[in-house]
N, C-alpha and C positions, 0 to 999 in steps of 0.2 A: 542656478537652481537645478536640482537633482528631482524627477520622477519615478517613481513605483508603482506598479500595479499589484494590488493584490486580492483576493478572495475569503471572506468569510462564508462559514456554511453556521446555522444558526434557528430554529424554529420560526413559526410565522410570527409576527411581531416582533422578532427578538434581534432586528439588526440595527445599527444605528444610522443614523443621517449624517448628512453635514457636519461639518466641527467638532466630530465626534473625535477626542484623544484615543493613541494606540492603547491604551489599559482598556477602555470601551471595546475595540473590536476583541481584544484578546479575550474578556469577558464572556463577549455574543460567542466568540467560537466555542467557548467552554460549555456552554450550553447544547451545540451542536451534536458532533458525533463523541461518545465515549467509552467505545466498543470498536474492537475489529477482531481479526486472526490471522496470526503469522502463521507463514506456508513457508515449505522448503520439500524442491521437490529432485529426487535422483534417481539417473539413469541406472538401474540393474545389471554389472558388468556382467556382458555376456560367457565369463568361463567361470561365474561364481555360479555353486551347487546349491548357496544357502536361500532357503526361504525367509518369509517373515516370521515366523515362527523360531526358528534356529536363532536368526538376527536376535528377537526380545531376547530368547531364553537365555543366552550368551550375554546378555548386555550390552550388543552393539547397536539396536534400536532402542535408545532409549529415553528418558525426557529431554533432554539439550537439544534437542534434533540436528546432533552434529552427523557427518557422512558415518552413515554404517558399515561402510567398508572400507574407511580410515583406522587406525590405532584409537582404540576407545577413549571416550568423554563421558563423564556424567555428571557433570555440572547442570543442574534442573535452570531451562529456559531461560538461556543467557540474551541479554537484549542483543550484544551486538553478536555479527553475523559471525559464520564457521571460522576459524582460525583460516589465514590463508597456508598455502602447500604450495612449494617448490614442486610437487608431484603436478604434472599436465595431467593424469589421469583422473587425480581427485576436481582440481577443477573442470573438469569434461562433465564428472559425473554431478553436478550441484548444477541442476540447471533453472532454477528458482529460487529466491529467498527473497521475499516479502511481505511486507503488514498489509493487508485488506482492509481498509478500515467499512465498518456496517453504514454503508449510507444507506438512506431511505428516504425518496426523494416526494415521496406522500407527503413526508415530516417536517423536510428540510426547505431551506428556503434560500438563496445563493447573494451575497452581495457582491458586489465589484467596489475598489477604494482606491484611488488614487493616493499616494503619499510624497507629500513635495516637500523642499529645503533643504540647506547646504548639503552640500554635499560630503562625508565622512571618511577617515580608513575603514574598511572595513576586512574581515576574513576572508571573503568570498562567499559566506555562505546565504544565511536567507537573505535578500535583497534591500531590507527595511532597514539591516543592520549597515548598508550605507547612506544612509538618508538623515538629516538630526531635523524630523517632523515637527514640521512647523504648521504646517495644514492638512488636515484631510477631508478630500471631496467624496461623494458618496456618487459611483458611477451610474450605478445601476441595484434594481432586487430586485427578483422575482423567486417566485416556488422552481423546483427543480425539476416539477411534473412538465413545467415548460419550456425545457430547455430540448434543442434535438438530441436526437439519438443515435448512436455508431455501436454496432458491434463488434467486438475482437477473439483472440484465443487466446485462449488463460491458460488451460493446460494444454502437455505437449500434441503434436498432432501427427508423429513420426512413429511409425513401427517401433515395437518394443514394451519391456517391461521395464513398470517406476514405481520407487517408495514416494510415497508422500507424507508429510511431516506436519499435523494441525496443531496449533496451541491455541485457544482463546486466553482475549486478553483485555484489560477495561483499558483504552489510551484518553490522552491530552492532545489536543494536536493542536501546533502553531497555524499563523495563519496560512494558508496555499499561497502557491506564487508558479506563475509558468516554467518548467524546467528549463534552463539554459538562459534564462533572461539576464538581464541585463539593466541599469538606470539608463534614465532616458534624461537629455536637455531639454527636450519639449514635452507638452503635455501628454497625456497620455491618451492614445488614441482606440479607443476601446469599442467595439460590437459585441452585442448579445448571440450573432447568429455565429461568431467564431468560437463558443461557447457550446460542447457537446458531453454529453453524458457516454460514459463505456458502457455497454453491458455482457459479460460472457456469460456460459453454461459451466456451470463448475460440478466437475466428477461426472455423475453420472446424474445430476440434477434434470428434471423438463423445463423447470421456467430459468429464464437466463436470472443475472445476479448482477447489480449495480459495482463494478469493478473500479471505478474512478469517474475522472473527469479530463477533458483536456480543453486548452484555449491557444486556436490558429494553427492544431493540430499540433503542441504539446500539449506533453504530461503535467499535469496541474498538482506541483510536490506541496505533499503538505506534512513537514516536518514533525515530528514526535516528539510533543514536552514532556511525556510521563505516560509509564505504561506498566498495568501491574497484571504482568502471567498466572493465567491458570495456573498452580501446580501443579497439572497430568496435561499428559498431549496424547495425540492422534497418531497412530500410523496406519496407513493405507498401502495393501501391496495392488497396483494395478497394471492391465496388459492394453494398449493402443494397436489394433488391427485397422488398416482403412480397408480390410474387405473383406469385414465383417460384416453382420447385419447391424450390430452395437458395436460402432467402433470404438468406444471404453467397454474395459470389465474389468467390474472387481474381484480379487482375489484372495485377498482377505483384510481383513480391521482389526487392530487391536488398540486398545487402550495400556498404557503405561504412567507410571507414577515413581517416585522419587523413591531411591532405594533405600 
C-alpha cells in the first residue's frame, strides 16, 4: 500500500472530509485560489547603455517577458518559461521566473489528505499520479490565519540594476504536495506545526505579501491546471543599494501590450 500527502487550499466550509474521492478535493481546490502573477526578473548587464525606455521602444521589452537582452521574442505571455540558451550569460541574467499565486489567508482555509492504495507507474511528477486511490483520510483543516509564519526574500538582495517582468493572470491549481516528496509504505505522518506560511515584501511594498507555503521546511508545489494571461504585462526597471537609506528604487514602469 502506497501513501500520499497532500494539500488543498479552499474557502471556509469548502473542504471535504473523510471518503471524500479525488474529483472532491480537486473541486474544493477549484474554489480556492484563482489568481496569481508571473514574475521574471534580470540582472541589467553591466556594459549595456540601454535603459528601459530604449528596451520598450526597440521591442526588446516586451509582452512575452522573454530576456531583453537576448535576440528578440514577441510572443504575448507564453505559459512556459524563456527558451533555454547555450549562452551562460543569458542564463546568469534570468534570475527569477515564477507564478505567485494570490493567497489570502483571511479567506483561505488549508486541508491536509492523506491518499492510499496500490501503488502505480507513474511520470514522476505530482505524487497522486502514483497512487490508484483507494481511500482518502482527511488529516487535518484549519484557516491559514492559523498557521505559523516565516519570512523570506523574493526579490534580489545583491547590488545592482534589474528588469522585472509582471503579467497577471486568472490560474487552476492542482492539488500541493511537498517538493521533493516521495510515496510513503506507511501512513502518513503529519504535524500542523511543520506547516508555515511565506511572507516577503515585494518591490518596494510596506506590508509583506503572502508568497507560498512550506511543509517540514519545503516548498509546498502546487502545480498549474490552467491559466489565462493578462494580454499586457508589467516592466519595472529597478536599482538594489544595501547602503542606501531605500535599499530598492525604482526607476521607472512601464506598461506594454501586444504589438
Amino acid at each position: 500500500m502506497a501513501h500520499a500527502l497532500v494539500f488543498v487550499l479552499a474557502p471556509e466550509g469548502g473542504l471535504p472530509g473523510d471518503g471524500a474521492a479525488w474529483e472532491d478535493l480537486l473541486a474544493a481546490q477549484r474554489l480556492g485560489v484563482r489568481s496569481g502573477i508571473a514574475l521574471r526578473m534580470f540582472r541589467v548587464p553591466a556594459e549595456t547603455s540601454l535603459n528601459l525606455d530604449d528596451l520598450v521602444s526597440s521591442g526588446q521589452a516586451n509582452v512575452s517577458g522573454a530576456d531583453p537582452f537576448a535576440p528578440l521574442r514577441t510572443s504575448p505571455c507564453h505559459e512556459e518559461p524563456p527558451a533555454s540558451s547555450e549562452d551562460p550569460a543569458q542564463a546568469r541574467r534570468l534570475i527569477c521566473d515564477a507564478v505567485v499565486p494570490h493567497l489570502e489567508p483571511r479567506a483561505l482555509w488549508l486541508g491536509a489528505y492523506q491518499l492510499s492504495g496500490p501503488e502505480r507507474p507513474s511520470s514522476g511528477g505530482h505524487p497522486a499520479e502514483g497512487v490508484a486511490i483507494a481511500s482518502v483520510r482527511c488529516l487535518d483543516q484549519f484557516s491559514l490565519r492559523e498557521a505559523d509564519n516565516e519570512t523570506c526574500w523574493f526579490y534580489p538582495t545583491e547590488n545592482g540594476n534589474y528588469l522585472c517582468w509582471e503579467n497577471q493572470r486568472s490560474l487552476e491549481l492542482s492539488l500541493g504536495y511537498p517538493a521533493d516528496s516521495c510515496l510513503q509504505e506507511g501512513p502518513v505522518s503529519y504535524q500542523r506545526s511543520d506547516l508555515q506560511l511565506l511572507w516577503s515584501l515585494m518591490a518596494d511594498d510596506q506590508a509583506l505579501t503572502c508568497v507560498g507555503l512550506t511543509y517540514q521546511k519545503r516548498r509546498i508545489e502546487w502545480p498549474i491546471a490552467a491559466s489565462g494571461p493578462e494580454p499586457f504585462a508589467t516592466w519595472t526597471a529597478f536599482r538594489v543599494d544595501a547602503m542606501a537609506d531605500d535599499t530598492y528604487r525604482e526607476m521607472a514602469n512601464i506598461t506594454v501590450f501586444p504589438a
